[in-house]
N, C-alpha and C positions, 0 to 999 in steps of 0.2 A: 615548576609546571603549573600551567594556570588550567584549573579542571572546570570546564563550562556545564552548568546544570546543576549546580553543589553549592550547598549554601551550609560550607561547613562538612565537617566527616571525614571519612576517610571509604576507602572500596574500588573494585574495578573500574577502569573506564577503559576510552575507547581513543587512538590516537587519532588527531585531526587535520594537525599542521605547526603552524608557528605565526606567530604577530608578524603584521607586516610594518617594517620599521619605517620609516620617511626616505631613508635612502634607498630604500627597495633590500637592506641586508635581513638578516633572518632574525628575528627577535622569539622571546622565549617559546617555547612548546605550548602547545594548546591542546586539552584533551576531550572529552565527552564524557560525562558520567553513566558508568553503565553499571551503576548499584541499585538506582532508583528508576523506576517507569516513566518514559517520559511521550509526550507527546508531541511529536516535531514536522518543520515544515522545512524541504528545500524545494527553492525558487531560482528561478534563471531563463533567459529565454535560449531559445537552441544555439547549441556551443558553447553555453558558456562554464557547465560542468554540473550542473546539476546530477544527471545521470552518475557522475564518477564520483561525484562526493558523496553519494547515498553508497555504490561500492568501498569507500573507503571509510563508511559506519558501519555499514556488516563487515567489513576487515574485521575492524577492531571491536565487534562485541562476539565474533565466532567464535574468539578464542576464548571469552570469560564461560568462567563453569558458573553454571546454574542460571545462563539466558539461553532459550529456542530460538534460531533465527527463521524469519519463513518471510519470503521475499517474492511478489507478485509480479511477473515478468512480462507485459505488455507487447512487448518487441523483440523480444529474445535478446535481450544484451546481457540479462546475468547467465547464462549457457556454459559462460567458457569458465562459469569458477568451477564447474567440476575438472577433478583432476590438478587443481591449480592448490595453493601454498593454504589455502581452508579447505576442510574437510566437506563436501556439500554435493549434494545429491539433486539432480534434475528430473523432477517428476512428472508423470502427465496430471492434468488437472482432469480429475475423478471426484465428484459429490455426489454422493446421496440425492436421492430424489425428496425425501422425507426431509431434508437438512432445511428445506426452504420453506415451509409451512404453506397453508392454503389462499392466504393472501400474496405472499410475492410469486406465488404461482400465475394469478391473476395478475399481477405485475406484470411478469415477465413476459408472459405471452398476450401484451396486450387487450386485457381481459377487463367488461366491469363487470364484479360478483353480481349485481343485480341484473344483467343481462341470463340468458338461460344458460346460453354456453359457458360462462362465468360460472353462472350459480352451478355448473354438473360438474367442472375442473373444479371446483373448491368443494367438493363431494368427494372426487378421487384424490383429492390432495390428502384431505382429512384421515380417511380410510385405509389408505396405502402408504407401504412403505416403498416401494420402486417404481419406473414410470411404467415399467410392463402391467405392474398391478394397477396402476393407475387409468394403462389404454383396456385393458380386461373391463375396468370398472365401468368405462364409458360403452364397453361395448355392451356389458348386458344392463347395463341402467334401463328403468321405465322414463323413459324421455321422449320427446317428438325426435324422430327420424334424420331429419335438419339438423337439429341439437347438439344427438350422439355425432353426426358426421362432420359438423364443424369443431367440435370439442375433439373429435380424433384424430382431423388434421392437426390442430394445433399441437397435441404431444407428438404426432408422427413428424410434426416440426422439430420441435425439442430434441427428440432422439435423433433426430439426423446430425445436430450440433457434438454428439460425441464425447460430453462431459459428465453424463450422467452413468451414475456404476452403483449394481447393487451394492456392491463392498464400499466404494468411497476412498478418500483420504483417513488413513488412520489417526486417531490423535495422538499415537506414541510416535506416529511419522512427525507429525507439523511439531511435537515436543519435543523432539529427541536433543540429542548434541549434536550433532548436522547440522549445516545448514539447508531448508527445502527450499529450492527454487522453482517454482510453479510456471512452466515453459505458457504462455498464454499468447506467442506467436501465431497469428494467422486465425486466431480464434475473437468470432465477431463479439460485438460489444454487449448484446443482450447473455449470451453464455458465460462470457466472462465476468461479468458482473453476478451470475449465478454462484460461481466457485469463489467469488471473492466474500460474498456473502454466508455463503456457508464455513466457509476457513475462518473467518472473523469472527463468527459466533462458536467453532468451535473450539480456539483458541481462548475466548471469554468464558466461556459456561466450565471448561477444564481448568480453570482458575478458580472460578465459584465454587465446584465441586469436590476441588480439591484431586482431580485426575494430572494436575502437571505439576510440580514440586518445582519444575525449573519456570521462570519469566519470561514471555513470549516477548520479541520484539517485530513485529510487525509491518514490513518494508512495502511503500505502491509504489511503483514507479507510474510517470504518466497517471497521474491520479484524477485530474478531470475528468476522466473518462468512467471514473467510477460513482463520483459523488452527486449523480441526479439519478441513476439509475437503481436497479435493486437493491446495489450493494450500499445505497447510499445509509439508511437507517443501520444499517451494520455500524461503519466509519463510526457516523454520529454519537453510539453507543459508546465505540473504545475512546473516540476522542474526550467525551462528557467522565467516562464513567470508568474507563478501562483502569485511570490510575490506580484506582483503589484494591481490584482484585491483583494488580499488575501485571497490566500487560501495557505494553509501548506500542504507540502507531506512529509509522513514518511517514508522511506524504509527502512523493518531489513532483512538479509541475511548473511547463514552462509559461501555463494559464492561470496566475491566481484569483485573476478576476471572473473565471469561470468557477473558483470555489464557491460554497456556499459560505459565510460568510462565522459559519460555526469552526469551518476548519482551520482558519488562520485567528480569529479570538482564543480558541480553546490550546494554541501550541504554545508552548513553556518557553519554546526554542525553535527558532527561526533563521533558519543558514539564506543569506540571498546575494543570489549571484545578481549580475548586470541582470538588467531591465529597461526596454525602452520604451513600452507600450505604455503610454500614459493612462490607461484602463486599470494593467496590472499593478501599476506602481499607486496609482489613488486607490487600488483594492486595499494593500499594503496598508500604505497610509493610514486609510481610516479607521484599522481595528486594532491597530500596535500602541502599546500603551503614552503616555502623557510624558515619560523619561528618555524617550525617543526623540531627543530634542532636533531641533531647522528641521530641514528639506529631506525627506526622505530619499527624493531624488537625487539632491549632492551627493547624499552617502555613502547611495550603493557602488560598489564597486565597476572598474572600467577594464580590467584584464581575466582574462580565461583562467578559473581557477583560485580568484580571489573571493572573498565572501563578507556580506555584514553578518554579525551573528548577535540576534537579539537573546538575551539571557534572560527570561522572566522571573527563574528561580533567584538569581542577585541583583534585579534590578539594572543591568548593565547592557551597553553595547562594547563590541570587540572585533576587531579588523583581521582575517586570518587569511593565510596562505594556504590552501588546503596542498596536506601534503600528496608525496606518490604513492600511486595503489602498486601491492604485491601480487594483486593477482592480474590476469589480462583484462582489458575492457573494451568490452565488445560492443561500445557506443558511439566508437566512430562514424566519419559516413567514409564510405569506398570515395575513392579519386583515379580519376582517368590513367592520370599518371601512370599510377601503378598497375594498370593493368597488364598480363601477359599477352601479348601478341601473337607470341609463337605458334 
């Protein structure tokens, strides 16, 4: 078995698939190192598997003892692993008001601190730890009239989005031996980017702290969606920096040319599905290293399912079949067909 990520050793990993031979038959096992943190990228544009190969890397690291899986669910595809052949738990996405500090508060609610409304939200941010304590704050501030009442819409915004909880996400939850799947169906992108933000620095600072014993591995799906927004200095952080305390980030996206340009440099390991958009493929291109030899474009794969996998850890490229997932995946699209009439 050829273990991708490994440069040498021995320890858990993670099943993948198998080399794809020239005649299309099955060539050896290909696996994922899941001893070491790693930092990874899958790519593909829609259908071509991306969504199901990032399920069949939480497969195979559920089961290693001493990783946390906690997986950021955009569109509701990972839903159906509860109940299914991993252990894993579907959560509502609940952060702390206090998880986000007084600057991505201003972010978030499209705010600049030097403005008054700004400057009186990053007062309440400072000072409070819930958004209740936060609209309290604004209410009895000494402030112009205008101020408090634009600065109270904006949390009375906030709070109608439904992700904020005095309690939060526990970090025994996001640590556990579960897998947590953070349901973030239906939930707009400035909220979302809130929970993603706060889980991402809670899963890092419980590594500095020394509050998680076990290795967070950290799954976005749909991850464009993430990396210009709140959550973006989150990402940036585990991407740069996550390795050292250990913790793993996964990002899969069928936009890499919407990455910044940090996300796709800083990954060890690079799964890519088909690609057509000569956008995403010159993204590619231009940050993957010098042993990446021809056409990035010849290389990538042409069938649903098939992947390049760049190995930064050995210096290598390697052609896989991604194998089948055990549990359901709920990343289909519905077809006509199948519809009931009755």
């Amino acid at each position: 078995m050829v273990v991708i990520g490994r440069d040498g050793g021995q320890g858990p990993t993670a099943s993948l698939g198998h080399y794809r031979a020239r005649d299309g038959s099955h060539g050896a096992p290909v696996a994922v190192d899941a001893d070491r943190p790693h930092a990874g990228l899958v790519v593909g544009k829609r259908g071509s598997g991306k969504t199901y190969t990032l399920g069949v890397l939480l497969e195979g690291v559920a089961s290693v003892d001493g990783v946390a899986s906690v997986v950021v669910d955009p569109m509701g595809t990972f839903e159906s692993l509860a109940g299914s052949a991993v252990d894993a738990s579907v959560v509502a996405p609940r952060v702390r008001a206090d998880a986000l500090g007084p600057r991505r508060w201003c972010s978030l609610l499209g705010l600049s601190p030097e403005s008054g409304t700004g400057a009186l939200v990053w007062q309440a941010a400072t000072t409070s730890e819930t958004l209740a304590a936060m609209r309290a704050f604004v209410d009895g501030a000494d402030a112009d009239p205008a101020v408090r009442r634009a600065a109270r819409n904006h949390l009375t915004l906030a709070a109608s989005w439904g992700v904020f909880d005095a309690a939060g996400l526990a970090t025994e939850t996001l640590c556990g031996p579960d897998v947590t799947v953070l349901n973030l169906a239906g939930v707009d992108s400035a909220p979302a980017n809130a929970v993603l933000a706060a889980v991402a620095d809670s899963l890092y600072d419980a590594r500095i702290s020394g509050g998680s014993g076990r290795l967070p591995w950290l799954f976005v799906d749909e991850a464009h969606t993430f990396t210009h927004g709140v959550a973006s200095a989150a990402l940036r952080r585990l991407l740069t920096k996550g390795r050292h305390p250990g913790v793993s980030c996964w990002l899969a996206t069928q936009r890499p040319s919407a990455l910044p340009a940090v996300a796709i440099s800083q990954a060890d390991l690079l799964l890519a599905h088909r690609l057509t958009s000569e956008a995403d493929i010159d993204a590619l291109a231009d940050a993957r290293p010098t042993y990446l030899d021809g056409s990035l474009e010849t290389r990538l794969p042409a069938a649903t399912g098939e992947a390049l996998v760049v190995d930064d850890a050995t210096e290598s490229t390697h052609h896989v079949q991604v194998r089948e997932r055990r549990t359901p995946h709920g990343g289909g699209s519905p077809r006509a067909s199948a519809v009931d009439r009755a």
